[in-house]
C-alpha positions as CSV (number, residue, x, y, z in Angstrom):
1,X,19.2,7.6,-2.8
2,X,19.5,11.4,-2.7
3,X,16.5,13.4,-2.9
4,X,16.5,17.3,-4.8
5,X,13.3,19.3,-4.0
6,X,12.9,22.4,-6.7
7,X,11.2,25.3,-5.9
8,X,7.4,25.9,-5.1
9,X,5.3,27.2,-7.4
10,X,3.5,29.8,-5.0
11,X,3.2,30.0,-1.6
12,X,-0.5,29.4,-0.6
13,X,-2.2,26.2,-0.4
14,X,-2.6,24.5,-4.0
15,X,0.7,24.9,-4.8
16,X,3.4,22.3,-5.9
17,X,7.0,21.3,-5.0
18,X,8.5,18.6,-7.7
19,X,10.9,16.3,-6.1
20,X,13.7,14.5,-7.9
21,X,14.8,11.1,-6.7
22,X,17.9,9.9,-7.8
23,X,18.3,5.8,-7.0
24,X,21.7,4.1,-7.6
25,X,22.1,0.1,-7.6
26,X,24.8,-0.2,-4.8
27,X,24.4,-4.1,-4.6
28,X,26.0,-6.5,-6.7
29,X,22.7,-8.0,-7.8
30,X,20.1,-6.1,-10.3
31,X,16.8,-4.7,-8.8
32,X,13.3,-4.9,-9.9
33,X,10.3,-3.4,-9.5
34,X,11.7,0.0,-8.2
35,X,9.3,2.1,-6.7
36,X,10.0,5.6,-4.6
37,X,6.9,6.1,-1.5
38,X,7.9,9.5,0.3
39,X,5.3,11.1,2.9
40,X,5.7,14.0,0.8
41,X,4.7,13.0,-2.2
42,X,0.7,13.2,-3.1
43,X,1.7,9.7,-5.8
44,X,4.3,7.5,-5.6
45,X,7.5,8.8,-7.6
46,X,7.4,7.7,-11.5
47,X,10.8,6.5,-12.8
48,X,12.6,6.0,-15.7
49,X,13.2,2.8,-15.1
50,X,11.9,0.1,-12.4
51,X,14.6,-2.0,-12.8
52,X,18.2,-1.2,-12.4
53,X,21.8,-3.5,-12.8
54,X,24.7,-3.1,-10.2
55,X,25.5,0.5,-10.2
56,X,22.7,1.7,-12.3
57,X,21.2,4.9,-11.3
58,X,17.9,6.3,-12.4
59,X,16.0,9.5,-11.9
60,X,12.3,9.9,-10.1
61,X,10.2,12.7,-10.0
62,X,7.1,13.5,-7.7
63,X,5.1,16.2,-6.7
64,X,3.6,17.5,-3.4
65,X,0.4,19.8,-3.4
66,X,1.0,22.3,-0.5
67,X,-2.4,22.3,2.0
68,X,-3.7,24.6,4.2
69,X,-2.2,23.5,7.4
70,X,1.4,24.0,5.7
């Protein structure tokens, strides 16, 4: 798993930071029902695809809305 965060889009509270998640297969046996949780994301992380064969990578994305206390 490595995980890319882009740039904000402002620096006050309501502003976003997208994440990109990419997810390889290291196993030798195919994976289903990927999902990505991250405390920093407001959503779950949608994929391209949930289920991935030995050595199959996909990308995530997610976003986190900046709040007040941040």
């Amino acid at each position: 798993m490595a995980k890319t965060a882009g740039v904000p889009t402002g620096n006050t509270a309501g502003s976003t930071v997208a994440y990109t998640f990419l997810a390889t297969n290291t196993g030798n046996v195919t994976l289903t029902g990927l999902v990505i949780n991250d405390a920093q994301l407001d959503a779950p992380a949608v994929c391209a695809a949930t289920t991935l064969a030995p050595t199959a990578s996909t990308l995530c994305t997610g976003t986190h809305t900046i709040t007040q206390a941040e």
